[in-house]
C-alpha positions in Angstrom: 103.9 244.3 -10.6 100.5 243.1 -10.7 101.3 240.0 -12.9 104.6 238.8 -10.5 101.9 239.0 -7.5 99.9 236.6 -9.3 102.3 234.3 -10.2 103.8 234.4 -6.7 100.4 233.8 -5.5 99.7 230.8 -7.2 103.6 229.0 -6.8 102.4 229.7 -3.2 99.8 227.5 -3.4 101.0 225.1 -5.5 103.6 224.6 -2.6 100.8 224.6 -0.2 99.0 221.8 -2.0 102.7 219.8 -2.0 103.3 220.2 1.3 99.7 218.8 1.9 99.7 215.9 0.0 103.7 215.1 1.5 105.0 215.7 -2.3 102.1 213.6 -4.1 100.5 216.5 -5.9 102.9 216.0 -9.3 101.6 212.4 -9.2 98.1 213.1 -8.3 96.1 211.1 -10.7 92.8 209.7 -11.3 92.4 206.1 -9.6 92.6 204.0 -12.9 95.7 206.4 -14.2 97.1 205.5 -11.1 96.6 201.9 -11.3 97.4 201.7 -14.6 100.8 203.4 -13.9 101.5 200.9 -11.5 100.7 197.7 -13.5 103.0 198.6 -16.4 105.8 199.4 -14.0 105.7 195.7 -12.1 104.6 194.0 -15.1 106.9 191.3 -14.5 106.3 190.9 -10.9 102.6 190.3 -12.2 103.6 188.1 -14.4 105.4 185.8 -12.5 102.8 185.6 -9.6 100.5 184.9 -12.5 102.8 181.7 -13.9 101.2 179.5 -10.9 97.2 180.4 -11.6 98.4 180.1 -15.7 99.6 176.8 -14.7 96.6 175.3 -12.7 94.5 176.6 -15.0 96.2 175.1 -18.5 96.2 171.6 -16.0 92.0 172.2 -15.4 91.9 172.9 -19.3 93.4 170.0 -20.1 91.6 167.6 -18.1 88.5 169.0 -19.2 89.2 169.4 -23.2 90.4 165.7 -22.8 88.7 163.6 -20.3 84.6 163.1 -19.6 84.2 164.3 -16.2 81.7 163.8 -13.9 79.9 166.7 -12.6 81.4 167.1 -9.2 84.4 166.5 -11.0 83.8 169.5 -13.3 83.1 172.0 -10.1 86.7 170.9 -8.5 88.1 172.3 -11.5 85.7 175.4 -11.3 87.3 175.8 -7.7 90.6 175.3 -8.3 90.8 177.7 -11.1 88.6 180.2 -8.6 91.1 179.5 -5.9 93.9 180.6 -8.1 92.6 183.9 -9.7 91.7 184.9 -5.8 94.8 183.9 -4.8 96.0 186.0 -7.7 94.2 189.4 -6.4 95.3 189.3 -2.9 98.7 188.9 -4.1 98.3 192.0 -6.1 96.4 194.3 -3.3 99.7 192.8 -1.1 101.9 194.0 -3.9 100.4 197.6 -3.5 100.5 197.9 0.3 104.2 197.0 0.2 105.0 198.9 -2.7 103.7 202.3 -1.4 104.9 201.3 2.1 108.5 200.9 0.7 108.8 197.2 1.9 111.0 195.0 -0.6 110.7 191.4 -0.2 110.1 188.7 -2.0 107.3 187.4 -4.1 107.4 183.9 -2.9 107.4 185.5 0.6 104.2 187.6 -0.6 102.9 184.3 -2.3 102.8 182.8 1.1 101.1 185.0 2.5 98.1 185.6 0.3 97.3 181.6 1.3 96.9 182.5 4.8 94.0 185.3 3.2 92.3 183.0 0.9 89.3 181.3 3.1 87.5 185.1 3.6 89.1 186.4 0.2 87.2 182.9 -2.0 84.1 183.1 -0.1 83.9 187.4 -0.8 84.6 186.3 -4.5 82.3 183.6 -5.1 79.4 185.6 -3.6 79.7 188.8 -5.6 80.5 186.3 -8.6 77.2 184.5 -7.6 75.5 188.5 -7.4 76.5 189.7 -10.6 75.9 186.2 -12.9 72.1 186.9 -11.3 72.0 190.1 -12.5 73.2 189.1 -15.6 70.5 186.3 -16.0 68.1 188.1 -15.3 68.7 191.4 -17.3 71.9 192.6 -18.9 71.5 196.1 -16.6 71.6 194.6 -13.1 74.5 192.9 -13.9 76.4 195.7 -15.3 75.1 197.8 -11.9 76.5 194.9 -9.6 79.5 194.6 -11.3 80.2 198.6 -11.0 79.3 198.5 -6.9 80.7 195.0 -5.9 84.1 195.1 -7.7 85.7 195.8 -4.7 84.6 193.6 -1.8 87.4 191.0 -2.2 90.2 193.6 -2.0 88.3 195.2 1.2 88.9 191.6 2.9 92.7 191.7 1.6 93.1 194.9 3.8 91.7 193.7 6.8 95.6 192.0 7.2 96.9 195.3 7.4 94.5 197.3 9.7 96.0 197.1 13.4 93.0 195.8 16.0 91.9 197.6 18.6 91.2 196.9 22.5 87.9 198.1 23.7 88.0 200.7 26.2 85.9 200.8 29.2 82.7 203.3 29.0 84.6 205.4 32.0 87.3 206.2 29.6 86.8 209.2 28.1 89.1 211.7 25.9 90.1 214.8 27.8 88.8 217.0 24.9 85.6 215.4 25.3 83.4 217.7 27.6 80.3 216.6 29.8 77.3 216.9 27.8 78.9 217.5 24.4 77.2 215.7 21.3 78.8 212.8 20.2 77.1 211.4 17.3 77.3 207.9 15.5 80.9 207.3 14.0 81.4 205.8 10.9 82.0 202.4 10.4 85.7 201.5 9.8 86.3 200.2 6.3 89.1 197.7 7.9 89.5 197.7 11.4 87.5 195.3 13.2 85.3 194.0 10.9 83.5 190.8 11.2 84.3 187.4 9.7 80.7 188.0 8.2 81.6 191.5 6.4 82.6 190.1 2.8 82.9 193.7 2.0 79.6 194.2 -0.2 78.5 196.8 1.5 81.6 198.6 1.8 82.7 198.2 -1.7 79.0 199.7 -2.3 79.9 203.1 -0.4 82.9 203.4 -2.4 81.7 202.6 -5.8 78.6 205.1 -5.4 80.8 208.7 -5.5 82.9 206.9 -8.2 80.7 204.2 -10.3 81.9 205.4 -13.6 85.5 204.2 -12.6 84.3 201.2 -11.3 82.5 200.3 -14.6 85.4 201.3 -16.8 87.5 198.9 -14.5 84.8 196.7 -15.0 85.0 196.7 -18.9 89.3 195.9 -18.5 88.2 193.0 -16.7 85.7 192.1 -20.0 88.8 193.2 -22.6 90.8 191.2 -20.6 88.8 187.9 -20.9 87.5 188.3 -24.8 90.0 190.0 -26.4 92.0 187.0 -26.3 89.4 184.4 -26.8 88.6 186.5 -30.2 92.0 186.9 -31.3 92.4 182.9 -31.2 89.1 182.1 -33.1 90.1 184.8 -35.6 93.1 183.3 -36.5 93.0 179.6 -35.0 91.2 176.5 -36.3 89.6 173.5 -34.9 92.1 171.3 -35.9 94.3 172.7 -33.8 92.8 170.6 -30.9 93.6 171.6 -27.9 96.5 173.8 -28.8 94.2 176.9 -29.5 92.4 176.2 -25.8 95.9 176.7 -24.1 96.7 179.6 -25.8 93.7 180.9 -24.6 94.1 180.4 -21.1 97.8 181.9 -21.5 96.2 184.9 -23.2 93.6 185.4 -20.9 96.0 184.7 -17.8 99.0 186.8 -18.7 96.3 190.0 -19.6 94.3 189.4 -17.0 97.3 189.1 -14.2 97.9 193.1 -15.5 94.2 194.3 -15.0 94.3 193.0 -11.5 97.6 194.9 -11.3 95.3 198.1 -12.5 92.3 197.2 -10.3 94.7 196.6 -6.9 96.1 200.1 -7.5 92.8 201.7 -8.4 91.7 200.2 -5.1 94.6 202.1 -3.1 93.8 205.3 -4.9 90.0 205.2 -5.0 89.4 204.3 -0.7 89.1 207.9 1.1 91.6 208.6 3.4 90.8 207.4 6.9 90.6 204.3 4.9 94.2 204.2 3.8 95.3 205.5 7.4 93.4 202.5 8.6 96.0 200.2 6.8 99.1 202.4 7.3 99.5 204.8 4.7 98.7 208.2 6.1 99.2 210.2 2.5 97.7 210.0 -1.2 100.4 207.5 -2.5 103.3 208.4 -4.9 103.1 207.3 -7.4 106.5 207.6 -8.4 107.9 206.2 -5.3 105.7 203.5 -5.2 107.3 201.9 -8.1 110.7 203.0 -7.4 113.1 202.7 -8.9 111.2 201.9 -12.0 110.1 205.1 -13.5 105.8 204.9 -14.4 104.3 205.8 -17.6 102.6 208.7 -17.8 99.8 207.1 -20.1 96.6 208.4 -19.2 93.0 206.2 -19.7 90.7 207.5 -17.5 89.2 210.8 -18.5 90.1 210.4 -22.4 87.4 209.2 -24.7 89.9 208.1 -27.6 91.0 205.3 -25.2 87.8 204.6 -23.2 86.3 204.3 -26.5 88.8 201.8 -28.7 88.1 199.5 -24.8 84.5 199.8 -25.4 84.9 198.9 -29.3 87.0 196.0 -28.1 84.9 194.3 -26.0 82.1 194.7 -28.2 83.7 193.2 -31.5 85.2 190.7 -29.3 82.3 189.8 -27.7 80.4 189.8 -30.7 83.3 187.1 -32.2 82.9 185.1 -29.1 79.6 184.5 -29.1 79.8 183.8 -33.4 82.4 180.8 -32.9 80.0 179.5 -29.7 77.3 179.3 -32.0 79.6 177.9 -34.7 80.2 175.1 -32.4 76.9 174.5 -31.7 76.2 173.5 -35.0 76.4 169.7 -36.5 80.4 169.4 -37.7 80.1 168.2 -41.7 82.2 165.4 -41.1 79.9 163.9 -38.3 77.6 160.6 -40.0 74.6 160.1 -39.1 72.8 156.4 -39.6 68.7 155.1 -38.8 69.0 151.9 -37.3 65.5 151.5 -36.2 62.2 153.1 -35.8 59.3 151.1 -33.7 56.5 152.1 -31.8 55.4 151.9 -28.1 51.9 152.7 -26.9 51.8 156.5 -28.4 55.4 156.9 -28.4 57.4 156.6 -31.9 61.2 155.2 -31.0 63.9 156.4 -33.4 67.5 154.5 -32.7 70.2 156.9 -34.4 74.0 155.9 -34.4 76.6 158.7 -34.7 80.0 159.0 -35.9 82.6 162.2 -35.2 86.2 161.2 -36.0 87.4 164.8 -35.6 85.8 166.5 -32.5 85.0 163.7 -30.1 81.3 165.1 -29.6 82.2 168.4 -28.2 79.5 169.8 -29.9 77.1 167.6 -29.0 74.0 168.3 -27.0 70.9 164.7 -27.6 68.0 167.3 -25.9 68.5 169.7 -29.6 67.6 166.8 -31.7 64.3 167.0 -33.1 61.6 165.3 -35.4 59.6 166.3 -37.9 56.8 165.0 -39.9 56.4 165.7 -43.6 53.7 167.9 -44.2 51.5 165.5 -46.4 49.5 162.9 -43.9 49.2 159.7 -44.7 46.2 158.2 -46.6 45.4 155.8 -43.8 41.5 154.1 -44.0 39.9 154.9 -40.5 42.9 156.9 -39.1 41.8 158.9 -35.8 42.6 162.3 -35.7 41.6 162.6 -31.9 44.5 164.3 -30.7 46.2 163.9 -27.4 45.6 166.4 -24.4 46.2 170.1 -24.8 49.9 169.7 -22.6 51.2 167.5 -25.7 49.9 169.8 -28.3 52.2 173.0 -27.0 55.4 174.0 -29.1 58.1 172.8 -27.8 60.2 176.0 -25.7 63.8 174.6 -26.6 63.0 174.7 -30.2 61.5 177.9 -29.6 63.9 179.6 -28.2 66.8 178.6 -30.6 64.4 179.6 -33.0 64.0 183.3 -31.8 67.8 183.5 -31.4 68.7 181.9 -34.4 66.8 185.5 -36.1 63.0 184.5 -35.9 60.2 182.6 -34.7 60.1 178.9 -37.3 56.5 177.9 -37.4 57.1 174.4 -38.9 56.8 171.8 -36.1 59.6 170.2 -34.2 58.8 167.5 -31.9 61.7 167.0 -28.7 62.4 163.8 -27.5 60.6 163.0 -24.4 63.3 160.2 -23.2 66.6 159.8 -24.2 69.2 157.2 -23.7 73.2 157.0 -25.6 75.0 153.9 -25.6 79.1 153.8 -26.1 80.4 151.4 -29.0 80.2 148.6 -26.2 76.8 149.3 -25.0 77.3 151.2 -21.9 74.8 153.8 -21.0 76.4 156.8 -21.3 75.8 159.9 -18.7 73.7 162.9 -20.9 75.4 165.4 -19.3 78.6 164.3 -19.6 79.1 162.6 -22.8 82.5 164.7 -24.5 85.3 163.5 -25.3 84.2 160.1 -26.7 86.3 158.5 -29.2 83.8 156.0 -31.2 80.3 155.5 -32.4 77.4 156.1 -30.4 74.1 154.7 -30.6 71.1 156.8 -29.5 67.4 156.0 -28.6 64.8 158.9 -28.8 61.3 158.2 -27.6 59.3 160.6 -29.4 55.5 161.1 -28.0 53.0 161.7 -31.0 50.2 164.7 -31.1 48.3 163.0 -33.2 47.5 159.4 -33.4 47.5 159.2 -36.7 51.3 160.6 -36.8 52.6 157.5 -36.3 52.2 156.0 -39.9 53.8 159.3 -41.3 57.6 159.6 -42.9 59.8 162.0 -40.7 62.8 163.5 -40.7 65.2 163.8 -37.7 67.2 167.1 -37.1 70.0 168.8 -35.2 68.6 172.2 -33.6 71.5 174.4 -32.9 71.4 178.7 -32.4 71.7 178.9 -36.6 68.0 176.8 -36.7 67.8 173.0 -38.0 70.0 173.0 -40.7 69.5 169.6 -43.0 68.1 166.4 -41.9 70.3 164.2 -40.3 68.2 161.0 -41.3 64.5 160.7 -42.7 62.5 157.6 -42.7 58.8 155.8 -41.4 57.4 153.1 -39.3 56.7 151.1 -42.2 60.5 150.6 -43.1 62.5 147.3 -43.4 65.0 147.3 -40.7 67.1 144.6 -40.0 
């Protein structure tokens, strides 16, 4: 008897909880599970909104891997390929809303509609971009803490278009439960209604991420699978040769994956807000899982709250990362089929000019950075009668803090000296002064002019060597020579 009391005790309130939560309770899952669910079941839909961001994006690529930009140039590309992953969110928090709402129209329909949102959507973006590349900067922890609480202040200014505005109500106007002298504290600010032009949603996003950071940051290390795992997977098994090829499989990668974790971090949204913030945009339950992606049938794969999973991510992102940032420094090395040539050393006052021309036939200078080139002296001075070792004020005499700091990331501190150019100036094949920070793709030789400032007056007379500094140190000269050379 006892044990059929029990059990009828707890159907009872497992009814009770259904009835609560309108029939939600067998789909009651944790805010990633939940988003998750939901990506995999409108993969497609995701997919094909993604197809017009892939495709401004592989255009911004290609202009880029191809064509020397100037810099404003270079920031329309950065905004258009902003505009389009925005553009891309708010289509995916509209994708939600609908969903759960039971609304079936059209994507292009949706489409259209996330333009109308992008002006307050771009600007939330940018500035919680802007918040978390500071935090980065300046320590790795900061950023990782802003990225956790600010995750969500663009979709808080996607469901602003749902949340119905109010009409003020004059002070006379009072409820008739509300009694004369009863205490009527401060209400809480609404997450959507009303809210300011101003509001870019940092602050709200902040009061939601605080109760459930951890999901936040796992969200937050999707986004980071979503971007490297790619890029990894293409310098693992791609090539340079492959030109630009490997660049737009990249972007395809990184597009197509990344359209799905903003189909997991739109539904992580819906399920994470408390709920007077759903009932602010219309949906007065925990939503179903199961009927919001009717009538495709959800996975039940579960991510949040395993470790197998949450760990394989984190192992992810960490080899990838770690692959990444290999090939970058890869490519900031000199490419073996570059040729270097010494067309001239003079001096000037207490300057020693080196003229350097440069072939790449294969990489077009992509590499390329003139401020890493550096001189060196060898070590035996020059038996010069009367040579003045009066050096030049303490300012010249310090080690130069480029060198320095490839140096301590290339895996230790050098202590041979490397002198930096002080001025530099690259010609094109027909003599036109080419723009430093803009000098790749070129297809030809350059010619470059480095103004070298001595330490030591006596400097001048010695034989050098002229090297490439990149993140694995100075490698092999590029060119050696002295003042006292022939030069034609």
């Amino acid at each position: 008897m006892s044990l059929c009391y029990w059990r009828k005790i707890q159907q009872g309130i497992v009814s009770l909880n259904e009835e609560k939560l309108n029939g939600a309770a067998k789909t009651l899952l944790m805010p990633l599970d939940w988003g998750l669910g939901f990506a995999l079941a409108h993969k497609w839909s995701l997919m094909a909104l993604a197809l017009l961001p892939t495709c401004l994006e592989l255009t911004a690529s290609y202009v880029m891997y191809n064509h020397r930009l100037l810099r404003q140039e270079a920031m329309l590309m950065f905004v258009m390929t902003s505009v389009a992953n925005v553009w891309l969110l708010i289509a995916a928090v509209m994708l939600v809303v609908e969903s759960i709402k039971g609304r079936t129209g059209s994507l292009w329909s949706l489409g259209f509609r996330a333009f109308v949102l992008l002006p307050k959507v771009l600007i939330s973006y940018l500035v919680t971009f802007f918040f978390i590349t500071l935090g980065l900067r300046a320590f790795i922890v900061p950023g990782l803490v802003f990225i956790g609480f600010l995750i969500w202040a663009p979709a808080f200014c996607v469901g602003e278009s749902y949340a119905k505005r109010t009409k003020k109500k004059d002070q006379d106007e009072l409820p008739n439960d509300l009694e004369p002298g009863a205490a009527s504290g401060p209400k809480p600010l609404p997450f959507f209604t009303d809210r300011p032009i101003w509001d870019l949603g940092l602050v709200r996003s902040w009061r939601v991420a605080g109760p459930s950071f951890f999901s936040s940051f796992q969200l937050a290390l999707l986004f980071l699978a979503s971007f490297v795992l790619p890029m990894a997977l293409v310098d693992l098994f791609g090539d340079a040769s492959l030109g630009y090829a490997s660049q737009g499989v990249k972007v395809v990668l990184t597009s197509l994956l990344g359209a799905l974790v903003k189909g997991v971090w739109a539904g992580a949204f819906i399920s994470i807000i408390p709920p007077d913030a759903r009932a602010e945009i219309g949906i007065e339950s925990y939503p179903d899982l199961r009927a919001a992606c009717a009538p495709k049938v959800p996975s039940n794969r579960k991510y949040e709250g395993r470790l197998g999973p949450q760990f394989a991510v984190l192992f992810l992102c960490a080899a990838s990362t770690w692959i990444v940032v290999q090939e970058t420094i890869e490519r900031t090395n000199l490419p073996p089929q570059v040729t270097t040539e010494l067309l001239k050393v003079e001096q000037q006052d207490d300057e020693l000019v080196v003229t350097l021309r440069l072939v790449d036939p294969n990489e077009q200078y992509r590499w390329f950075t003139p401020e890493r080139l550096r001189l060196e002296f060898d070590s035996k001075k020059s038996e010069v009668p009367g040579a003045s070792e009066v050096p030049l004020p303490s300012t010249e005499q310090e080690k130069d803090p480029v060198a320095s700091f490839l140096s301590s990331a290339s895996g230790g501190e050098d202590t041979r000296e490397f002198i930096g150019p002080s001025t530099i100036v690259v010609f094109d094949s027909e003599g036109v002064i080419l723009p430093l920070d803009n000098l790749s793709p070129y297809d030809g030789p350059m010619k470059i002019v480095l103004n070298f400032r001595m330490q030591r007056k006596d400097d001048v007379n010695r034989p050098f060597s002229i090297f490439y500094y990149s993140f694995s140190g100075p490698g092999e000269p590029l060119v050696s020579g002295g003042l006292d050379s022939t030069w034609s």
